[in-house]
Every structure is written in structure tokens, then in C-alpha cells.
C-alpha positions as CSV (number, residue, x, y, z in Angstrom):
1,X,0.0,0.0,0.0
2,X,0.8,3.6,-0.8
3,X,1.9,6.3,1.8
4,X,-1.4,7.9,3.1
5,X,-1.3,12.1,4.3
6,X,-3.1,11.8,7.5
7,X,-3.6,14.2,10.2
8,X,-1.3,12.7,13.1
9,X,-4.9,12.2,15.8
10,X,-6.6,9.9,13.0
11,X,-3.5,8.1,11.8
12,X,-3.1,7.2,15.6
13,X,-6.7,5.6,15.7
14,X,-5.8,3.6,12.4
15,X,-2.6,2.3,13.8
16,X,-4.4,0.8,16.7
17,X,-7.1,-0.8,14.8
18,X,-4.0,-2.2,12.4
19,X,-2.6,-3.2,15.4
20,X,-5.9,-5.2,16.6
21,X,-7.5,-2.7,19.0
22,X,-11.2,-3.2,18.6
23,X,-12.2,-1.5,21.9
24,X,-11.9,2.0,22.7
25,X,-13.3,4.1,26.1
26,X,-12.4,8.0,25.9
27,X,-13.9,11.2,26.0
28,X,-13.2,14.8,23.8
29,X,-11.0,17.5,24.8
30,X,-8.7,19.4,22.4
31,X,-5.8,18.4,20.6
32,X,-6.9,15.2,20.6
33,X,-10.7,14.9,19.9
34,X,-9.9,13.7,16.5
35,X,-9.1,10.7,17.5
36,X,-11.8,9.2,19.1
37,X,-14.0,10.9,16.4
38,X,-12.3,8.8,14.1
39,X,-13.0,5.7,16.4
40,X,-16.2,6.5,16.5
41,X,-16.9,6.1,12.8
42,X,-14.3,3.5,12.2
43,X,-14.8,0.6,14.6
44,X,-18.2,-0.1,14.7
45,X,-17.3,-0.5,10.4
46,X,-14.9,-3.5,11.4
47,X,-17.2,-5.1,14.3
48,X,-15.0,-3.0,17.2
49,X,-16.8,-1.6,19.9
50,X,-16.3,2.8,20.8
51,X,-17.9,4.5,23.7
52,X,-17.6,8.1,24.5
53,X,-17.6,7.9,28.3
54,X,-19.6,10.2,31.0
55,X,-15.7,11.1,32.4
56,X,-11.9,10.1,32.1
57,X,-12.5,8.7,35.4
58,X,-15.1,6.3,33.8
59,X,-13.1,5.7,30.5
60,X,-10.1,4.2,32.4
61,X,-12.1,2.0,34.4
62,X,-13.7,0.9,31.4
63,X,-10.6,0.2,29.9
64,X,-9.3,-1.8,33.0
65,X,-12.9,-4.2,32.4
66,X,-11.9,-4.7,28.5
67,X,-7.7,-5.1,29.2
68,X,-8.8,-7.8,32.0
69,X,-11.0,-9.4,29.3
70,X,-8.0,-10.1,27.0
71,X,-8.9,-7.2,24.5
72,X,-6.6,-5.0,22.7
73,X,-8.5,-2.0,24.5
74,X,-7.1,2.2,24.2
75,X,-8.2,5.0,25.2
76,X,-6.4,8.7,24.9
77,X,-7.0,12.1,25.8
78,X,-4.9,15.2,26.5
79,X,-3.0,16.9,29.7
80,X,-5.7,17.1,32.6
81,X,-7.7,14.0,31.2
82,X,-4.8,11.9,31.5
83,X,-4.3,13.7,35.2
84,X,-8.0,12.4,35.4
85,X,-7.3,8.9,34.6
86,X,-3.7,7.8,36.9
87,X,-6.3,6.0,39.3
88,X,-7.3,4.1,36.7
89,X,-3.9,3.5,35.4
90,X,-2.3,2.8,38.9
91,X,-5.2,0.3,38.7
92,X,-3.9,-1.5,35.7
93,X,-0.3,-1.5,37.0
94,X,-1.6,-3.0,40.4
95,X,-3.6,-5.6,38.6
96,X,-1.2,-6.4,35.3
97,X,-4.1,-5.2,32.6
98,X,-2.7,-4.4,29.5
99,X,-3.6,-1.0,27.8
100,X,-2.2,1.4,25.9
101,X,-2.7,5.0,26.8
102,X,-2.3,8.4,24.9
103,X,-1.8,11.9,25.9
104,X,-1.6,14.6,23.5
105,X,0.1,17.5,25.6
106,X,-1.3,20.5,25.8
107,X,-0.4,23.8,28.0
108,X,-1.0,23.5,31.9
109,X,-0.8,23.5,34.8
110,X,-5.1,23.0,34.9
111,X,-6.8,23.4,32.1
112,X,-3.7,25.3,30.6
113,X,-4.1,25.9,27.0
114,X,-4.7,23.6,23.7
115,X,-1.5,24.9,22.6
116,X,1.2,21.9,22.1
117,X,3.9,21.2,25.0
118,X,6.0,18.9,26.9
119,X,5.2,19.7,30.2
120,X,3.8,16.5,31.1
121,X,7.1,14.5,31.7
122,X,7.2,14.7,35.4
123,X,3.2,13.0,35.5
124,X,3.8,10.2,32.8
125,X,7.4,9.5,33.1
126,X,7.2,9.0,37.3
127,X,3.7,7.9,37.6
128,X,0.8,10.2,38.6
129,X,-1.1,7.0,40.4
130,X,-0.1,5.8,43.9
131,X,2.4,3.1,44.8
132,X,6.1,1.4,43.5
133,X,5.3,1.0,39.9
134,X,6.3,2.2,36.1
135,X,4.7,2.4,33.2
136,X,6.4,2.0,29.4
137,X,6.4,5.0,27.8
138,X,6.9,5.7,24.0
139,X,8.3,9.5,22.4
140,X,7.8,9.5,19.2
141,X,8.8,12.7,16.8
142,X,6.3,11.9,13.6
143,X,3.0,11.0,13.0
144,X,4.9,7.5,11.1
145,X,6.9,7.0,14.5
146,X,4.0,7.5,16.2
147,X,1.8,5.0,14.1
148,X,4.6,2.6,14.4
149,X,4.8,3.1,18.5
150,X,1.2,2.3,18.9
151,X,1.5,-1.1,17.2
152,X,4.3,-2.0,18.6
153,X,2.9,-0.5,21.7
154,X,-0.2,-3.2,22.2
155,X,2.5,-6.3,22.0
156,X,4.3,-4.5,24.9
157,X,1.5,-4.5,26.8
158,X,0.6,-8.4,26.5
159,X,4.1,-9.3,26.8
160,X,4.8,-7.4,30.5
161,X,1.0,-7.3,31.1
162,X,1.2,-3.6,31.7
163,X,0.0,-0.1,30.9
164,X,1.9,1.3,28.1
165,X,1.7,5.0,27.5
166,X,2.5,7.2,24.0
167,X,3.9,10.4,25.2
168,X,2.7,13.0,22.0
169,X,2.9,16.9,22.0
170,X,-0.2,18.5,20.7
171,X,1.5,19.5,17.3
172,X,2.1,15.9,16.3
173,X,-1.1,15.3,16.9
174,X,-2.1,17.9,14.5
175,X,0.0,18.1,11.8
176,X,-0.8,16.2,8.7
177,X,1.9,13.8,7.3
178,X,2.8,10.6,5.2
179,X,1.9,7.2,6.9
180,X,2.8,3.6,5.4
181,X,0.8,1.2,7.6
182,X,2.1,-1.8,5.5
183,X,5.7,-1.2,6.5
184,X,7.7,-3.8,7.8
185,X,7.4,-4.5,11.6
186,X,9.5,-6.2,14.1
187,X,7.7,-10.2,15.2
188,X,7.3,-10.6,18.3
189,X,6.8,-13.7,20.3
190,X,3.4,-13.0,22.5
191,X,2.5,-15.4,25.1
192,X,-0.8,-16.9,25.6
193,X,-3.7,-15.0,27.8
194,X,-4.5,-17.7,29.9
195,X,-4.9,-14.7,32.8
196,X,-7.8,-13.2,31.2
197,X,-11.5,-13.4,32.8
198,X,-12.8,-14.9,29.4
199,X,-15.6,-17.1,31.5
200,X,-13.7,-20.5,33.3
201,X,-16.9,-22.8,30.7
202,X,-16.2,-25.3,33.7
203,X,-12.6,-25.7,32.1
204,X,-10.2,-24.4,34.6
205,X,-10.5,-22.3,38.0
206,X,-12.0,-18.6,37.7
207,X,-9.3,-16.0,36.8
208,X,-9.2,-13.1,38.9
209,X,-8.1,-9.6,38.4
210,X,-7.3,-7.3,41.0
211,X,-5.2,-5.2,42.8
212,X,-6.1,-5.1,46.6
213,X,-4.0,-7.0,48.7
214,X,-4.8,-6.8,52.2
215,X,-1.8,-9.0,53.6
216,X,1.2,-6.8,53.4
217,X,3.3,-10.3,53.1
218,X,1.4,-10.8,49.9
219,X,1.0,-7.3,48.9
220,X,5.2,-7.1,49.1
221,X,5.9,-10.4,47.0
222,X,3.7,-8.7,44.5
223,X,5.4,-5.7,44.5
224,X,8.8,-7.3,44.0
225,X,7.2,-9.4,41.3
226,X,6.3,-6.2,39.3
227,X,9.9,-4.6,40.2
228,X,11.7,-8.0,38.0
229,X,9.4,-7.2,35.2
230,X,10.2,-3.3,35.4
231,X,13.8,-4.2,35.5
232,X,13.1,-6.4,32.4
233,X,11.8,-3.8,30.8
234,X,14.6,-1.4,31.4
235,X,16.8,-4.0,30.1
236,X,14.9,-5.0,26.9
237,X,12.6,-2.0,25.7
238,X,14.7,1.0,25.8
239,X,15.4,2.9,22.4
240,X,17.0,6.0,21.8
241,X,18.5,7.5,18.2
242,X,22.0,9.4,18.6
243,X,23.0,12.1,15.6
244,X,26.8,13.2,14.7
245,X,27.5,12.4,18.4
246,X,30.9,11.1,17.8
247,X,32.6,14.4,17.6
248,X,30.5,16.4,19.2
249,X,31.4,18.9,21.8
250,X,28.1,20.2,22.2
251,X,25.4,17.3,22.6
252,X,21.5,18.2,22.9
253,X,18.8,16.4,24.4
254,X,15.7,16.3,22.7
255,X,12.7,14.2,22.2
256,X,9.3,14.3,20.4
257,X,8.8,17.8,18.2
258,X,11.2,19.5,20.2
259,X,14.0,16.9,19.0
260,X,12.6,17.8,15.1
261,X,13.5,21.2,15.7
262,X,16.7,20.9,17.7
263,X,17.8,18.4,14.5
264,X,17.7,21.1,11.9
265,X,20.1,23.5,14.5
266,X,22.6,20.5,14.7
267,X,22.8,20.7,10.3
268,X,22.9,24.0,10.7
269,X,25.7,24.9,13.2
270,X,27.1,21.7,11.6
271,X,27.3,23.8,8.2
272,X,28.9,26.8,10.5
273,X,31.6,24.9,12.0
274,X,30.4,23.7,15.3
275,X,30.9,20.3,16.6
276,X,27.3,19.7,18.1
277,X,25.2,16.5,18.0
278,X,21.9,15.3,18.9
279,X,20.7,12.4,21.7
280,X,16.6,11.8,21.0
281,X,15.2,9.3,23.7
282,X,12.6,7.1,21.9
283,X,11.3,6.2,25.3
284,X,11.4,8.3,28.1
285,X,11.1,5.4,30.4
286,X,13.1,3.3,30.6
287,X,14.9,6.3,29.9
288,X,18.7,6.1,27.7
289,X,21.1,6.4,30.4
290,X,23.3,4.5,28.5
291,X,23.5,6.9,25.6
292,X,25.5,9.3,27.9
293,X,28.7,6.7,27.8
294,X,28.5,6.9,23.9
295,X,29.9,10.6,23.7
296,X,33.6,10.6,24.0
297,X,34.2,14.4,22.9
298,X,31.0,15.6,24.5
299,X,32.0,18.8,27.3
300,X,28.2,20.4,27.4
301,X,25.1,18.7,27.4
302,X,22.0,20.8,26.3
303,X,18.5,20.1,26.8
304,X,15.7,21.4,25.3
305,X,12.4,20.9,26.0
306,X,8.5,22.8,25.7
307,X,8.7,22.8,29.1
308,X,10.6,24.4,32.3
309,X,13.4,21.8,32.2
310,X,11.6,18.2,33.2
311,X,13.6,15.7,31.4
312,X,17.0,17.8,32.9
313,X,17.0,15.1,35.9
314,X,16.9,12.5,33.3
315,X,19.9,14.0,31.3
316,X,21.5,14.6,34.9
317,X,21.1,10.8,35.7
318,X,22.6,10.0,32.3
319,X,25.4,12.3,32.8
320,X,26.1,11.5,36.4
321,X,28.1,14.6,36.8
322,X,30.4,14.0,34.0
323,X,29.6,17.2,31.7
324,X,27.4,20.4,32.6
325,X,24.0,20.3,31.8
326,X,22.5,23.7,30.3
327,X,18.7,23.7,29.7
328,X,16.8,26.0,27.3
329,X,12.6,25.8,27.3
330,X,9.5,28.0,27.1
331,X,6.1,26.5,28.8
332,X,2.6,27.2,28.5
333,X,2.8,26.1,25.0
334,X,5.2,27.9,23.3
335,X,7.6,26.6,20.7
336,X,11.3,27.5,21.3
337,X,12.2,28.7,17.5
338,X,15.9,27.4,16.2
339,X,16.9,30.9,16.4
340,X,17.0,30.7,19.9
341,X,17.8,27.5,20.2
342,X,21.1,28.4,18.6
343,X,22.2,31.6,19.9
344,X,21.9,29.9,23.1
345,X,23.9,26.9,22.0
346,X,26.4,29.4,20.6
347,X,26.8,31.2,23.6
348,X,27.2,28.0,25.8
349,X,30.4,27.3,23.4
350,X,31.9,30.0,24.1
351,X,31.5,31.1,20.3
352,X,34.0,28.3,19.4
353,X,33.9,26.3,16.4
């Protein structure tokens, strides 16, 4: 099949329905309402199943019914929605549902503005919800990344039996680009569902999902059980893209639009003589850590973010003290333009090529 132009919010919902999703719970607020309108029309045409909730509060929980069933189940929404649902997803974690989540960013703190941003980080990255757990969490910088995120999304969630959340700034989510759907994927092995509450048909013992534990004996070998498969997932699921890092003096720190942006200042100050580079995390948890030991030349670290420096104790982490860490941002939904970007960068140099 042909590339198809799609605006980023539908070509999310057809990435999950390619990726077998045929239940979604949600409910509208901008930049993301497109997306469950698309649902809406789309899933009843293939026998899936869409309902436009009464709250966020009662999508997720909806969600956590359908993920305990065995579906492919999503649901999405944007900044304070997502804030609306961590119950629900703390829920899921608790109880190994898996889901796949999405937030398109918008402005905050509140009801902020529908303008894109990044400021988000802090609430998906470190988990809004209550208790020791961690959710997968996917960065992508194109409506195609995106597309391919989601799919690949919905196996990790089987495989770990977890929420997986898609991280998205509000512009992705808008802008109109190129999609191949028929592209080829990485296989993965996924295991059998043989947890789900499908109905026992006098077969086996009743399946149970839940996550109250009232013995704290119990309630602690369950939480060490979900810290292996979190440490699993650090060690198997992170992904990260470095640019002309081998040289460079000056590495940013991007992800997500921010990182599209940043990448047209590295070509430029490339063409003007400075040694600068580029780390994107693809997931911002697990987060690259490693990617700081891969930059022999590096002396300043840059980070750049729609936001008022969140992913810096990330990029500190990484770092552990070996370089300085400069941060440049603008919140509330403003775009930082390259122009800034790079007299900042300049000036951080020391004007040296």
C-alpha cells in the first residue's frame, strides 16, 4: 500500500485498529478529539466496539474491564484527562491489565491551554497513580513514528501485562503527514492470555483480576514481582536514536517535536563549523542512560524541552556529573524557535567552532 497524508490524531486511531485494537473508552477535549472521532466512525465498520464515556475517570475504568478481558483495549485524551485517569492506570499496573494509553500535551498546569507542550514528563514519566510501579512509555517525533509506536505498543503491553503510555505533543497530533501502515514490523513472540477473565466454561479455576492486597506479606511479594518485570523492561525496551555524536562537543537532548526542531540546528551549526550532535530518547522510560557513555568528545550537554526543564534530571542521571547540563525551554505552550535554540547553544560554546 501507498503512503497515506493523514492528520497525526486519526492516523493514531488507524494504527491501533492495524494493530488489533477493537475497543476504545475516551472522551473529547482538544488536541486530541480527533481521534476518538475517528473511532467512532471506524470501529463499529470493522465489528469493534467505541464509547464516549460520561468522564476520564469512567473511560479508564472501562478500559481496566476490556484489558482484563484479554482485549486490545485504548483509550487517549490530553494533559488534565490523562491527570484524570492515573487512578485508573495505577489500577492496571496494580492488577497487570494491559492498555495502551495516549496523551496529547497540551499547556497546563489546569486546564492550561490547547497549545502543544511537553510539560507533562514529570506525571507520565514517574507515575501520577499511587504506589512502587512504572509504566512504558513511547516519544515519538512523527505522526509514522507515532503509528509505528502504537503497534508495537499493544504487543508490549501483553508481553509485561502492563499499561503502556504514548507520550505526544499536541503539534504531532495535528500536523498532517505521510503514513505507510504496510511497513515492515518487528515479530514478536506473544504469550498466551490464559490470565484473562474470558468465562472459566467449567474448564479451569476462575481468573481473577485485581489489585487489593490486604496482607502486606502478599502485597510485598507482588510488588517485587512487578519490580523483575520493570527491571526487564529497562533492560529489553529502551530505544533512543543518537545524531553526529561522535565528535560532538556540544550534545542536545531532545525528544518528540522539540528533537525535530533541535535536529535542523545541529545541520545547521554543523554547516557553520560547530561540533554539536543530537541524543533523542525514543522512550522516556526506561529512559537512555546508557546513551550518555557513547559521547567521548561531549564537554556540554544541552536540553531542550517545551517545558521548564523536566527531562534535565533525566539527562543529569545519564550524565552522572560528567559534563554540565545547560537547559533552554518555554512553557505554556510555546515553541522555542531554532533561532533561539542556537544563539543559546552558541553562547554555551563559548562562540568556538
Amino acid at each position: 500500500m501507498a503512503k497515506i497524508l493523514m492528520k497525526g490524531n486519526e492516523a493514531f486511531g488507524k494504527a491501533a485498529m492495524v494493530a488489533g485494537c477493537r475497543y476504545f473508552f475516551g472522551y473529547p477535549i482538544t488536541p486530541q478529539s480527533e481521534l476518538p472521532e475517528y473511532l467512532s466512525r471506524e470501529l463499529p465498520a470493522i465489528g469493534g466496539t467505541f464509547v464516549q464515556a460520561e468522564s476520564e475517570v469512567a473511560a479508564i475504568n472501562m478500559v481496566y474491564g476490556a484489558g482484563g478481558c484479554g482485549a486490545r483495549v485504548l483509550t487517549s485524551s490530553s494533559s488534565p484527562g490523562i491527570a484524570l485517569k492515573q487512578e485508573g492506570i495505577t489500577y492496571c499496573a496494580g492488577a497487570e491489565v494491559p492498555c495502551v494509553v495516549l496523551n496529547v500535551v497540551r499547556g497546563g498546569p489546569g486546564l492550561g491551554s490547547i497549545q502543544p507542550s511537553q510539560s507533562d514528563y514529570f506525571m507520565t514519566t514517574r507515575g501520577g497513580g499511587d504506589g512502587d510501579y512504572r509504566t512504558p512509555v513511547y516519544a515519538p517525533a512523527s505522526v509514522q513514528e507515532a503509528c509505528d509506536m502504537i503497534i508495537d505498543a499493544f504487543d508490549v503491553a501483553e508481553i509485561y501485562r502492563t499499561p503502556v503510555l504514548v507520550l505526544l505533543d499536541g503539534m504531532i497530533g495535528q500536523m498532517m503527514e505521510p503514513v505507510d501502515f504496510d511497513k515492515e514490523r518487528k515479530v514478536r513472540q506473544l504469550p498466551p492470555k490464559d490470565w484473562a477473565t474470558t468465562g472459566t466454561k467449567g474448564e479451569r479455576k476462575p481468573n481473577i483480576i485485581n489489585s487489593l492486597y490486604l496482607s502486606p506479606e502478599i502485597l510485598e511479594e507482588h510488588n517485587y514481582h512487578l519490580q523483575r518485570k520493570y527491571d526487564l523492561i529497562e533492560k529489553e525496551e529502551v530505544q533512543y536514536e543518537m545524531d553526529r555524536t561522535e565528535d560532538a562537543e556540544l550534545v542536545f537532548v531532545a525528544y518528540g517535536t522539540m528533537a525535530r526542531v533541535v535536529k535542523n540546528c545541529v545541520n545547521d551549526l554543523r554547516e557553520e563549523g560547530y561540533k554539536v550532535g543530537l541524543i533523542r530518547p525514543k522512550t522516556v522510560w526506561p529512559y537512555p542512560y546508557k546513551a550518555f557513555d557513547e559521547i567521548p568528545a561531549c564537554k556540554n550537554l544541552f536540553v531542550v524541552e517545551m517545558s521548564l526543564g523536566q527531562m534535565v534530571e533525566d539527562v543529569k542521571l545519564g550524565s552522572n556529573g560528567r559534563h554540565p547540563v545547560h537547559f533552554y525551554g518555554r512553557p505554556g505552550g510555546m515553541v522555542p524557535e531554532p533561532k533561539e535554540i542556537m544563539a543559546r547553544a552558541k553562547d554555551i560554546m563559548g562562540g568556538v567552532k
